[in-house]
Z-matrix of the N, CA and C atoms (Angstrom, degrees):
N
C 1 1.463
C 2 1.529 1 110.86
N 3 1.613 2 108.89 1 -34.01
C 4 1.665 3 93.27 2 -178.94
C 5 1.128 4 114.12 3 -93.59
N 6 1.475 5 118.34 4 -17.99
C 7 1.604 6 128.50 5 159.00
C 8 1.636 7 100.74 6 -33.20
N 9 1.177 8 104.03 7 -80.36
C 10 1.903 9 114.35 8 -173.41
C 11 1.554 10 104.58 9 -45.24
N 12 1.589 11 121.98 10 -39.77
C 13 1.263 12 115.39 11 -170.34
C 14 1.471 13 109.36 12 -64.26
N 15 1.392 14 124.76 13 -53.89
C 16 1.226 15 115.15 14 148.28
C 17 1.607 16 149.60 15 -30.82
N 18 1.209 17 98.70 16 -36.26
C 19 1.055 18 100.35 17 165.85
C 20 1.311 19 135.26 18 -75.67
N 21 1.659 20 115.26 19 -35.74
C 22 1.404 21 123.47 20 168.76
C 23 1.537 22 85.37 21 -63.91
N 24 1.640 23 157.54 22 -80.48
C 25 1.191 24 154.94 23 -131.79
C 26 1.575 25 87.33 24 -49.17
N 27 1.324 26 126.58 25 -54.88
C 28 1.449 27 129.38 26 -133.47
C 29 2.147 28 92.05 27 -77.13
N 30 1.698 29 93.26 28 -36.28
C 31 1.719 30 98.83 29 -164.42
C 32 1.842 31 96.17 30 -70.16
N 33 1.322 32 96.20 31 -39.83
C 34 1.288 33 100.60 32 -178.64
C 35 2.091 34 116.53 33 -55.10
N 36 1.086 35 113.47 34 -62.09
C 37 1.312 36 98.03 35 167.50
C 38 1.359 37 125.11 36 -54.88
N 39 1.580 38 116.66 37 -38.07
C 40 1.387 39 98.03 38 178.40
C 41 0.860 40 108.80 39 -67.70
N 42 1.535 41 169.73 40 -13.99
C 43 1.253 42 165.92 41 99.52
C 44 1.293 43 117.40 42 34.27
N 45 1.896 44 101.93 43 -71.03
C 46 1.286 45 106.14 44 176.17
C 47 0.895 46 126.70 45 -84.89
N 48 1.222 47 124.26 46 -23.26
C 49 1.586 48 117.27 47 175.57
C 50 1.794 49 106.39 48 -65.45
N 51 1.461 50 131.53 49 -55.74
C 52 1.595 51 128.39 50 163.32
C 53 1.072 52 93.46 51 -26.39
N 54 1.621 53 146.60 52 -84.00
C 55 1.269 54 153.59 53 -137.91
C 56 1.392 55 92.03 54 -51.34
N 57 1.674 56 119.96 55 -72.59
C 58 1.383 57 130.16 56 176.78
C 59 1.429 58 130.41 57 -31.95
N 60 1.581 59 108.18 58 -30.12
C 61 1.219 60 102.31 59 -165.02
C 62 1.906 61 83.93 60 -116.87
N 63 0.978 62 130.32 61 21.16
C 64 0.951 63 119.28 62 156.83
C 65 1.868 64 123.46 63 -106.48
N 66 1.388 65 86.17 64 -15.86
C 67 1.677 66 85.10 65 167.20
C 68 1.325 67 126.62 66 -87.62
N 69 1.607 68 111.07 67 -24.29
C 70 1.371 69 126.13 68 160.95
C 71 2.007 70 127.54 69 -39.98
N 72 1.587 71 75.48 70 -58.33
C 73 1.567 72 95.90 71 174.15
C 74 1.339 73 124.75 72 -90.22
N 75 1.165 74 119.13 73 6.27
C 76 1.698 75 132.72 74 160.96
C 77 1.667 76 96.20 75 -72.41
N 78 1.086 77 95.81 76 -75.41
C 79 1.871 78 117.94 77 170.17
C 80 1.694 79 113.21 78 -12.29
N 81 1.587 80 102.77 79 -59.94
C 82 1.250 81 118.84 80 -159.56
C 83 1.548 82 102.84 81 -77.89
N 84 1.645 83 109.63 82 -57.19
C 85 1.280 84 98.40 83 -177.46
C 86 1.581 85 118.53 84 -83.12
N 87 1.144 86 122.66 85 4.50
C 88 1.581 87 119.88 86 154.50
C 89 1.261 88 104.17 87 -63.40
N 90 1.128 89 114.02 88 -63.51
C 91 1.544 90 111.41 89 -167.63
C 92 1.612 91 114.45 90 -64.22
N 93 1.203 92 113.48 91 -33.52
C 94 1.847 93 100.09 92 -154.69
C 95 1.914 94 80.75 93 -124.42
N 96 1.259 95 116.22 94 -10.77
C 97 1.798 96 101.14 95 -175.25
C 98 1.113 97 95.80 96 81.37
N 99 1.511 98 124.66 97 156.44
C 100 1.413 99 166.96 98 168.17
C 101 1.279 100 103.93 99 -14.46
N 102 1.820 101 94.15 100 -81.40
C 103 1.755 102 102.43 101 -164.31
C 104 1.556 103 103.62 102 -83.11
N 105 1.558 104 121.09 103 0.10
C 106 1.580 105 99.02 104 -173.46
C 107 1.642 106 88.54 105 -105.90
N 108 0.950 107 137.45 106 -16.58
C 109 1.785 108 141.85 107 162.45
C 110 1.717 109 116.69 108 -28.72
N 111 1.107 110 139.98 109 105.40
C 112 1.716 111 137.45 110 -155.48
C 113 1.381 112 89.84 111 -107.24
N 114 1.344 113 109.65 112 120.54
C 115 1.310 114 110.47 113 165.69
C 116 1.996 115 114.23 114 -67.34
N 117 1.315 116 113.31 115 -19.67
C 118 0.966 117 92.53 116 168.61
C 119 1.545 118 129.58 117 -91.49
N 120 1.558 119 98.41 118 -1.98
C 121 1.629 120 93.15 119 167.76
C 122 1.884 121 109.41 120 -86.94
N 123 1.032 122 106.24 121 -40.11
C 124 1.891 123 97.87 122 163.52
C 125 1.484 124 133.92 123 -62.32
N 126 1.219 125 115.20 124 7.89
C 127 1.324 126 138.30 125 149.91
C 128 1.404 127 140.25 126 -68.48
N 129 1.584 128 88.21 127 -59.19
C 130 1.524 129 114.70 128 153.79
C 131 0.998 130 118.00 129 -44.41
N 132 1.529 131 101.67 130 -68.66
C 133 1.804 132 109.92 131 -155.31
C 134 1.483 133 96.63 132 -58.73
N 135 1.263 134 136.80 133 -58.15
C 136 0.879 135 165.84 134 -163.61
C 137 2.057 136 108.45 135 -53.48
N 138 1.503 137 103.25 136 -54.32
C 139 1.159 138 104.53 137 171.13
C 140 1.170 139 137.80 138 110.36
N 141 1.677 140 93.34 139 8.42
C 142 1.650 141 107.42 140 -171.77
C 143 1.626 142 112.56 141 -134.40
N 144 1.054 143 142.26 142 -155.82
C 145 1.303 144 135.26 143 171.66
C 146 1.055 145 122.12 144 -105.98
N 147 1.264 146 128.01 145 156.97
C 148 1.579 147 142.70 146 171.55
C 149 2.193 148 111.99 147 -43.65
N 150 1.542 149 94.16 148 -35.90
C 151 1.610 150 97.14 149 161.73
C 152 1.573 151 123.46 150 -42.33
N 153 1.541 152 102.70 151 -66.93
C 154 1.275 153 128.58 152 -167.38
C 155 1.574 154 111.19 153 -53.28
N 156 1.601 155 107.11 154 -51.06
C 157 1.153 156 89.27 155 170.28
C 158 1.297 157 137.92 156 -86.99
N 159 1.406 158 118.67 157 -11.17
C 160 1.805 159 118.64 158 157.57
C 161 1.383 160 113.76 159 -69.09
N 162 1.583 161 125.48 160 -15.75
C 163 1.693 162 115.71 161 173.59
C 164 1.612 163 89.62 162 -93.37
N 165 1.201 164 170.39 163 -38.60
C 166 1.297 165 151.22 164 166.48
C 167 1.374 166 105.94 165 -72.24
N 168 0.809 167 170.47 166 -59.88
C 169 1.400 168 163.05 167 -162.05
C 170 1.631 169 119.50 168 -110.23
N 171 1.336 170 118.65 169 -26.89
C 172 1.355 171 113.32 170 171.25
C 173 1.703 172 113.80 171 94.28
N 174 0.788 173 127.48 172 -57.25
C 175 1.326 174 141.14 173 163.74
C 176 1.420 175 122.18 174 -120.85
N 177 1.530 176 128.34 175 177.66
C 178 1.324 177 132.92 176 123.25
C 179 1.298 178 124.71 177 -30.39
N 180 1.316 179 117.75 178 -81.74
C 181 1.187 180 114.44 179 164.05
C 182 1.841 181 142.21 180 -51.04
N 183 1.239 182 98.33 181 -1.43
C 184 1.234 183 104.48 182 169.70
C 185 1.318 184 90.74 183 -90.33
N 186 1.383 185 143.23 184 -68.83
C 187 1.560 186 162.10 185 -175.98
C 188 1.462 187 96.74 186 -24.89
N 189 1.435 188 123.29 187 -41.81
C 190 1.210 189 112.25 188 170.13
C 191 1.748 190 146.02 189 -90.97
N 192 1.870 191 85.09 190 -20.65
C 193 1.692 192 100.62 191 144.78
C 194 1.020 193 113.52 192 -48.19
N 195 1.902 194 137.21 193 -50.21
C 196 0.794 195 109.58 194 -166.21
C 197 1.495 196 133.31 195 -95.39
N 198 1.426 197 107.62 196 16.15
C 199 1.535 198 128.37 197 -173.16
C 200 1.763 199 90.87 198 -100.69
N 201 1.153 200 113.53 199 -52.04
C 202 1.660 201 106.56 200 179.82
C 203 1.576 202 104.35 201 -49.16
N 204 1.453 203 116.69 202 -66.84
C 205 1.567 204 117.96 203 -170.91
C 206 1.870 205 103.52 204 -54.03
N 207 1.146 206 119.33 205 13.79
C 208 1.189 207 106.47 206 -176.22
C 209 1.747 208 108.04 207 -122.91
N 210 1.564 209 105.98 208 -37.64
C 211 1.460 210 116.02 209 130.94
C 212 1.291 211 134.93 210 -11.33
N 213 1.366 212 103.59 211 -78.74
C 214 1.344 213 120.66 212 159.40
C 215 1.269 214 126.96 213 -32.65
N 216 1.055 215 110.60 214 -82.15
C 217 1.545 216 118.78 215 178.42
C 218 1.486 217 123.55 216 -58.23
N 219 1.535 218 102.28 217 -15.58
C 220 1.767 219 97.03 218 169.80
C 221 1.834 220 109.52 219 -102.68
N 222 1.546 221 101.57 220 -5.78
C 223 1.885 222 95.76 221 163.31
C 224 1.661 223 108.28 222 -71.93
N 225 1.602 224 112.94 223 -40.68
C 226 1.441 225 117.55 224 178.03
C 227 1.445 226 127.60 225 -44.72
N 228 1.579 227 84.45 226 -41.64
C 229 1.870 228 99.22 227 -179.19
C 230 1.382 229 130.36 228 -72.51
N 231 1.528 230 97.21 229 -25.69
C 232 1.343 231 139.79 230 163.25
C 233 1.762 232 100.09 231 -45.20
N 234 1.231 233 108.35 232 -70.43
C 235 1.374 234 133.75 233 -173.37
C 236 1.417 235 119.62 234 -60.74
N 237 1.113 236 86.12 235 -26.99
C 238 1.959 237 97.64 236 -171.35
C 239 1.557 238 105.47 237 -104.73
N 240 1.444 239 118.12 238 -14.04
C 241 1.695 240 118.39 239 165.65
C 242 1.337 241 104.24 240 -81.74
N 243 1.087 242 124.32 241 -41.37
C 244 1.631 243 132.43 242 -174.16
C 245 1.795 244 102.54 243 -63.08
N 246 1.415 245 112.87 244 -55.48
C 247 1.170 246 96.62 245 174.14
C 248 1.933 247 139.15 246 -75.90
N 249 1.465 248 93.26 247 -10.88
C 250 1.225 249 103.90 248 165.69
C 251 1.270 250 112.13 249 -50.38
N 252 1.345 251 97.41 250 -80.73
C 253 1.735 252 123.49 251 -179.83
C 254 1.296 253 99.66 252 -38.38
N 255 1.285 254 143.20 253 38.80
C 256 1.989 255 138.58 254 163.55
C 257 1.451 256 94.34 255 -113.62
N 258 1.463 257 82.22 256 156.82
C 259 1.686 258 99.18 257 168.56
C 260 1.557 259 112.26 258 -85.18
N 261 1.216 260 151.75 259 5.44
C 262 0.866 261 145.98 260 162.91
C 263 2.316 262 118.10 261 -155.42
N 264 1.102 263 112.55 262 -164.40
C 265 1.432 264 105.23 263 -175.91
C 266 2.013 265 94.85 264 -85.55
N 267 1.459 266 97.80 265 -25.95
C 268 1.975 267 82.86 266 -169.50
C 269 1.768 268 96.54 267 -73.70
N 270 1.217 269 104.66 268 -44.14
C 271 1.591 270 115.00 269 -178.27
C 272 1.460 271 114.34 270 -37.58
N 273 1.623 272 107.00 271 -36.02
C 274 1.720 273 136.22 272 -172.42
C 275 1.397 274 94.85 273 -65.25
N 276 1.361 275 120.45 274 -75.09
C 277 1.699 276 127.32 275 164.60
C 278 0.867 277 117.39 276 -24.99
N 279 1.502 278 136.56 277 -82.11
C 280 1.202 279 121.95 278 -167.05
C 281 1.476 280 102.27 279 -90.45
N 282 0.814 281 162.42 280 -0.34
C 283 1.635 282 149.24 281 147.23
C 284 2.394 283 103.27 282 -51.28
N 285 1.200 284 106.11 283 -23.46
C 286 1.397 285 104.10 284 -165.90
C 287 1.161 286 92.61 285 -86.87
N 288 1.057 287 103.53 286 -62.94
C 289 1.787 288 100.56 287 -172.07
C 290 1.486 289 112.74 288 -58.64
N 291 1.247 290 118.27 289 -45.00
C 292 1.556 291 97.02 290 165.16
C 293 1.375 292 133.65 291 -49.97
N 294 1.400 293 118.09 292 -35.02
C 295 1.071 294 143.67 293 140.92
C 296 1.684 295 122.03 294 -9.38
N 297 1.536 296 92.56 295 -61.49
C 298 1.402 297 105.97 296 176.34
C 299 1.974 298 120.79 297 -71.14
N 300 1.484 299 84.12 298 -44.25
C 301 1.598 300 81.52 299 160.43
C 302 1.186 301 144.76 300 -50.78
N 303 1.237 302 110.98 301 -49.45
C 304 1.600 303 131.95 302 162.81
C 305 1.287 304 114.71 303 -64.85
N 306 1.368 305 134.66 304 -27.34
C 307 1.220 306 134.65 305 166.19
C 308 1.814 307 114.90 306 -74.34
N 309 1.414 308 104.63 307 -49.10
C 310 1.540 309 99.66 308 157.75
C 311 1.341 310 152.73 309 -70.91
N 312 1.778 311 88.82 310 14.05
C 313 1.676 312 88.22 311 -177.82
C 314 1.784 313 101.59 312 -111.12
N 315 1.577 314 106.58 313 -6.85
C 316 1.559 315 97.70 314 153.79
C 317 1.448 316 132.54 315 -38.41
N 318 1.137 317 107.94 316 109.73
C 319 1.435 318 91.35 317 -160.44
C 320 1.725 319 132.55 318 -92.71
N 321 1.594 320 89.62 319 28.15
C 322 1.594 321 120.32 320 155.93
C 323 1.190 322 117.24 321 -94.57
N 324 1.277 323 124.97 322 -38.17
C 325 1.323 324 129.54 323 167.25
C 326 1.483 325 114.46 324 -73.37
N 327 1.071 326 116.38 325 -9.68
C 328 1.758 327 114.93 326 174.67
C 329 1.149 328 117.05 327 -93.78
N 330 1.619 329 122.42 328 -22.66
C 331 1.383 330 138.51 329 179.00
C 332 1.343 331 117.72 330 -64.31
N 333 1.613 332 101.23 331 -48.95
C 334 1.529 333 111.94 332 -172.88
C 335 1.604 334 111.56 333 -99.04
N 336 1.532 335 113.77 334 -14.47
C 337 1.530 336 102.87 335 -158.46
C 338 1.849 337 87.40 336 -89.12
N 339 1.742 338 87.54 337 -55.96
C 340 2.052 339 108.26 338 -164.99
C 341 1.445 340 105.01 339 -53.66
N 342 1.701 341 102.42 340 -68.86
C 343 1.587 342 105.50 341 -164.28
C 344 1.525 343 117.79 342 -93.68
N 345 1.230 344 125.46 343 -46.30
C 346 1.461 345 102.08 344 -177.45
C 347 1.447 346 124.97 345 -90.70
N 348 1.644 347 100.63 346 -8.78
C 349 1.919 348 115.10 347 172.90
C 350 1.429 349 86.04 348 -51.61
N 351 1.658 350 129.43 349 -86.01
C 352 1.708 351 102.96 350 -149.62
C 353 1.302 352 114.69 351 -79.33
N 354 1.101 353 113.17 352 0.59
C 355 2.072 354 114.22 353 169.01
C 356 1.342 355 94.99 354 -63.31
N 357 1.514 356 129.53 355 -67.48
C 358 1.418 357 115.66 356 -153.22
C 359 1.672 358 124.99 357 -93.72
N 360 1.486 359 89.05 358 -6.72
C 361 1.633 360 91.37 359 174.93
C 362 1.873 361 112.75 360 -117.02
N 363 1.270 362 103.37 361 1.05
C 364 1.354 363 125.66 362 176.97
C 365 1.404 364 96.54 363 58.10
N 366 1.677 365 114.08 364 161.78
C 367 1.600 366 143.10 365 -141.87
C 368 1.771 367 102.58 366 -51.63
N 369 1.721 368 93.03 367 -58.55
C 370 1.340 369 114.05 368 176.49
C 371 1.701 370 127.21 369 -20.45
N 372 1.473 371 92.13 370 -64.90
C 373 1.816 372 116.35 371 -167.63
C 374 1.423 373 105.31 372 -84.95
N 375 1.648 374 107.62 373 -34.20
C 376 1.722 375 96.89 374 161.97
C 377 1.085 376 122.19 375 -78.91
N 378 1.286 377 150.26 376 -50.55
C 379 1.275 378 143.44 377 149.51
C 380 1.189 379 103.37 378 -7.08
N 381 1.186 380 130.07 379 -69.87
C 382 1.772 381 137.71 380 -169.03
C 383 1.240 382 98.75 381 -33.49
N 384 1.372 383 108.72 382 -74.22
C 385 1.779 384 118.26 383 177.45
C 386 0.947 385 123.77 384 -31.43
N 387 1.582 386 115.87 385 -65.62
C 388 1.349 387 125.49 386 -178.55
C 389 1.710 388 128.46 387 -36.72
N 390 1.739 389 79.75 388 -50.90
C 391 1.612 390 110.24 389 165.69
C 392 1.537 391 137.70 390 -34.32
N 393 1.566 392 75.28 391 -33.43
C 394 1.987 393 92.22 392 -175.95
C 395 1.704 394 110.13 393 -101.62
N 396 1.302 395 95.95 394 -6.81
C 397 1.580 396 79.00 395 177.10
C 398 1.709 397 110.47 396 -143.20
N 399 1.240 398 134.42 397 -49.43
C 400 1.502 399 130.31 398 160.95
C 401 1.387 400 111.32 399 -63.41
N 402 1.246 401 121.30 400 -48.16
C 403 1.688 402 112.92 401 -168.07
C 404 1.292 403 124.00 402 -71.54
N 405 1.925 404 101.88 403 -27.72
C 406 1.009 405 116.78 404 -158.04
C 407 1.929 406 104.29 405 -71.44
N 408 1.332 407 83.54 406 -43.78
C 409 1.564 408 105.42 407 -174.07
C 410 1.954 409 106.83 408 -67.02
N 411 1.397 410 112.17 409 -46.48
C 412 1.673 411 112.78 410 165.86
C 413 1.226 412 88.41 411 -45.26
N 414 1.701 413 129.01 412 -89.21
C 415 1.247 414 125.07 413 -133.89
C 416 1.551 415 109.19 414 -49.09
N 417 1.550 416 120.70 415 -51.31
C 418 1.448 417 131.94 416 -160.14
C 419 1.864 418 87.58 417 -58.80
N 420 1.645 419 117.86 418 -58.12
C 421 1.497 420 100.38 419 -179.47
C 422 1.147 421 123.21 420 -69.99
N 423 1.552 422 136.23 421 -14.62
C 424 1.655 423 100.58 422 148.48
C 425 0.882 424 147.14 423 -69.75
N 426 1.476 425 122.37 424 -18.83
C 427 1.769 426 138.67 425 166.88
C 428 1.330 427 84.69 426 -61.64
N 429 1.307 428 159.26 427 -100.38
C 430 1.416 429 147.17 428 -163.50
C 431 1.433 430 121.88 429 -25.09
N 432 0.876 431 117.29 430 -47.72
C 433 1.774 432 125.18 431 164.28
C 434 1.255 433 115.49 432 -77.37
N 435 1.548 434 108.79 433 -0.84
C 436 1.830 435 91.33 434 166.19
C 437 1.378 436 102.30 435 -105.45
N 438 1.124 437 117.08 436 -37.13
C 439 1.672 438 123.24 437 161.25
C 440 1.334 439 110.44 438 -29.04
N 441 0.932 440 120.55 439 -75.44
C 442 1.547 441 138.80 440 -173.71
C 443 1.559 442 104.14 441 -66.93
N 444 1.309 443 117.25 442 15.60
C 445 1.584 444 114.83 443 176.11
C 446 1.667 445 116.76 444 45.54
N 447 1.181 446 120.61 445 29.14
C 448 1.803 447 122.57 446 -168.22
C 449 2.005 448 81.01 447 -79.69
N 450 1.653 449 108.12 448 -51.00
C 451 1.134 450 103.14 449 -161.70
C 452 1.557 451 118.99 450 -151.55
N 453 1.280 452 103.27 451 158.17
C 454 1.731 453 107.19 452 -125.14
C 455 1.605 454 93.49 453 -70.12
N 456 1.636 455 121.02 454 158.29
C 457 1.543 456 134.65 455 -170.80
C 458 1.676 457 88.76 456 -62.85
N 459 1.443 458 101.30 457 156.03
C 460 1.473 459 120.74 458 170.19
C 461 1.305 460 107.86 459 169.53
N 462 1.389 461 124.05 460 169.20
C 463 1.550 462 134.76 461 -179.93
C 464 1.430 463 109.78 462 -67.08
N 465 1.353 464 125.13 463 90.65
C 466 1.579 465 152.03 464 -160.15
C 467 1.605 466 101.73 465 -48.20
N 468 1.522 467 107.11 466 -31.71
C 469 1.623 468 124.21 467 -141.73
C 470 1.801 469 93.36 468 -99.82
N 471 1.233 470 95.42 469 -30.23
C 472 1.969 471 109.81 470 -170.28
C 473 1.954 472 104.82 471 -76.99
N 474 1.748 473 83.18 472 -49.83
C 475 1.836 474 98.34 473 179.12
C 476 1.464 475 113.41 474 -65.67
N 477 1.013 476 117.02 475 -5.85
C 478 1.685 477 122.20 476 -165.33
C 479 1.251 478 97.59 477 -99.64
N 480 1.418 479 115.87 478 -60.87
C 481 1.588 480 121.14 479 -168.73
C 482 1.922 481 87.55 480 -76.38
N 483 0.797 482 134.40 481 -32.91
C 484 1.800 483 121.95 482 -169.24
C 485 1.813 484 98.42 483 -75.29
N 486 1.557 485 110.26 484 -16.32
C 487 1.322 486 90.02 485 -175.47
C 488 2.101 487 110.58 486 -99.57
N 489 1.066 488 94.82 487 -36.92
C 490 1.499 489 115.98 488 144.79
C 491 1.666 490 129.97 489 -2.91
N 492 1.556 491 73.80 490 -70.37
C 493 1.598 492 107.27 491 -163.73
C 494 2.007 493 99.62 492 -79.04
N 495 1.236 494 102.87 493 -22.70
C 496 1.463 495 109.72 494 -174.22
C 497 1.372 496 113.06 495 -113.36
N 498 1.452 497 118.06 496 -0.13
C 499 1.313 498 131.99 497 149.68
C 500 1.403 499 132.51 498 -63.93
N 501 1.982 500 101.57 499 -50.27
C 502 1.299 501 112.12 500 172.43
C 503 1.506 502 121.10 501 -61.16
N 504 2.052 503 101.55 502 -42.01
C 505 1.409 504 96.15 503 -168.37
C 506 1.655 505 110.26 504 -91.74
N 507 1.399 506 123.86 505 21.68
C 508 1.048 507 131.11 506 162.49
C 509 1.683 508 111.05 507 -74.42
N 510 1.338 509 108.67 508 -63.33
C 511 1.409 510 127.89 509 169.82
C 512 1.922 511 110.24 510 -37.65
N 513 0.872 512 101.29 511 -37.17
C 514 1.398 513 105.01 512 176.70
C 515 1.252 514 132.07 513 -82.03
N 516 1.201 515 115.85 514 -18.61
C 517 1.367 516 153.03 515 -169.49
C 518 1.952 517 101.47 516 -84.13
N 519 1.448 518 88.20 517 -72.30
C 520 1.300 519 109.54 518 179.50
C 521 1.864 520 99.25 519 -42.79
N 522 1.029 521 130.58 520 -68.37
C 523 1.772 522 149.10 521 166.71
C 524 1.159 523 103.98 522 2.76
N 525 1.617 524 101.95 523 -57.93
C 526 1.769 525 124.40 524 -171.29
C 527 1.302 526 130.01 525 -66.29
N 528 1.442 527 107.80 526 -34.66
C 529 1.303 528 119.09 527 -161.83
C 530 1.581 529 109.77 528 -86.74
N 531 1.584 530 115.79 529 151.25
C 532 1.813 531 115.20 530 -154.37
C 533 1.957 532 82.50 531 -79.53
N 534 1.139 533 126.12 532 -20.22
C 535 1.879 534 110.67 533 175.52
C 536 1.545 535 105.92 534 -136.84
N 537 1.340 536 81.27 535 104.81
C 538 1.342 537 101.77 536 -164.95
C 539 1.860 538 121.04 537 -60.85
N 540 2.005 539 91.02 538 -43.56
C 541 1.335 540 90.01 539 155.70
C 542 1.159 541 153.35 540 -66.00
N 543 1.886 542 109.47 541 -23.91
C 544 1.292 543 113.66 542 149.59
C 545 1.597 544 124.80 543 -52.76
N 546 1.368 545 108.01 544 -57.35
C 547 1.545 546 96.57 545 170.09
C 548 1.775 547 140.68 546 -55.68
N 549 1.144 548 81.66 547 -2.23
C 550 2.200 549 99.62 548 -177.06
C 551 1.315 550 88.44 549 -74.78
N 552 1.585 551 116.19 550 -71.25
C 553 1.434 552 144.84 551 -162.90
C 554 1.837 553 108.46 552 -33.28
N 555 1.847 554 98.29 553 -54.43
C 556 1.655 555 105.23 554 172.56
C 557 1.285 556 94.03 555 -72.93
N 558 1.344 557 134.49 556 -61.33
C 559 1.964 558 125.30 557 -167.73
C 560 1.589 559 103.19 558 -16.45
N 561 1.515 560 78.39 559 -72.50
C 562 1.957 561 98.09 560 -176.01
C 563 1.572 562 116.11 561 -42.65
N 564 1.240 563 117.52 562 -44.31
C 565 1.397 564 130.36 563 177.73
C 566 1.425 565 126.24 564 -43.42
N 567 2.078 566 93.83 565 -58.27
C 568 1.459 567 100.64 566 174.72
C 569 1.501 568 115.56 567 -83.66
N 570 1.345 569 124.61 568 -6.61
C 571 1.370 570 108.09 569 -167.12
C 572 1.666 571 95.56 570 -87.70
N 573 1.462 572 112.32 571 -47.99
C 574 1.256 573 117.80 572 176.15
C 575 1.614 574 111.25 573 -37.58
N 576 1.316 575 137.60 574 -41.04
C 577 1.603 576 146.80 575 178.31
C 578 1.669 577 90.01 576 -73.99
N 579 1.232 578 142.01 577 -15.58
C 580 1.155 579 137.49 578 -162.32
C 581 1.876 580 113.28 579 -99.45
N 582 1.631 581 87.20 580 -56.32
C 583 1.417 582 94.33 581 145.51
C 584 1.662 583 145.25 582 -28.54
N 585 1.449 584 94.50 583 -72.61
C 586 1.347 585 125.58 584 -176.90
C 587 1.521 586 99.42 585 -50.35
N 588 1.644 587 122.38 586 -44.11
C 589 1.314 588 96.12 587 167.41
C 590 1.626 589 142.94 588 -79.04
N 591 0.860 590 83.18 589 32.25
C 592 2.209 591 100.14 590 -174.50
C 593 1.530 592 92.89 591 -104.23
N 594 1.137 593 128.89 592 -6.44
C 595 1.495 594 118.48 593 -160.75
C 596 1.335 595 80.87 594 -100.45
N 597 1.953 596 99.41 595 150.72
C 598 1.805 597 108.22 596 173.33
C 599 1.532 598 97.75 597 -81.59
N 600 1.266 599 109.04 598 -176.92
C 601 1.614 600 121.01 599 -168.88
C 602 1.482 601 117.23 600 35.38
């Protein structure tokens, strides 16, 4: 029994300390980006040693895989409440992807997901990510909406990554511009006209 008690104690801190040093370094590389991010100031801040975080994460760059994959999965969730909350599966579509817009113009979430996710883990390994949680979820709802005839047959896998692909570089776009909210407003505008043509009739 105190064997086990220990042991939950032991899982339990490592827990928090990952947790810790992952909120640190969310922090850091939002703010300062990737390569200007000091592992020895996210240590600090954070509260533990330079050990701790190469035996939980392995690197820096692992440390930040694992802040992106965590990224990730809370833009998805993002995506997947938004589309719940519709009155129907087309409503689901475009409520997500808007969704996605507004989630990518955080401009912590644009730092780590848009620009330095495929700089530092290159195209490949982000894609992967992406894969498992925004794309995965687009792709599965357009095969449902073509089923359901909302919108017209085509290569599910091509339309997913083409819409994707014009999601991200919308988001980026938007980043640039001196009013930012004006530029969301057209983003939203044209993709929505972009949309609209996938629908039958």
């Amino acid at each position: 029994m105190e064997k086990m008690q220990r042991r939950i104690g032991k899982a339990e801190q490592r827990e928090a300390t990952m947790a810790r040093l992952l909120e640190v370094a969310r922090q850091a590389f939002a703010t300062h980006g990737y390569a200007a991010a000091a592992t020895e100031e996210i240590v600090r801040q954070a509260g533990v040693t330079r050990g701790a975080l190469y035996h939980h994460f392995g690197s820096k760059e692992g440390l930040f895989r694992a802040v992106l994959a965590q990224v990730h999965a809370e833009v998805g969730q993002r995506i997947g409440a938004a589309a719940d909350a519709a009155a129907d599966g087309w409503q689901a579509l475009r409520e997500g992807c808007r969704a996605f817009l507004v989630a990518a113009n955080d401009p912590a979430i644009q730092r780590i997901m848009l620009v330095d996710g495929p700089a530092v883990l290159g195209w490949s390994a982000w894609r992967t990510l992406d894969e498992q949680h925004s794309m995965h979820q687009l792709q599965e709802h357009l095969a449902l909406l073509m089923q359901q005839g909302t919108v017209r047959d085509q290569p599910v896998a091509a339309l997913a990554h083409l819409l994707s692909g014009a999601m991200n570089e919308l988001a980026l776009w938007i980043a640039q511009q001196p009013d930012a909210a004006q530029a969301a407003q057209q983003a939203w505008d044209v993709l929505e006209r972009v949309l609209e043509g996938l629908r039958r009739g």
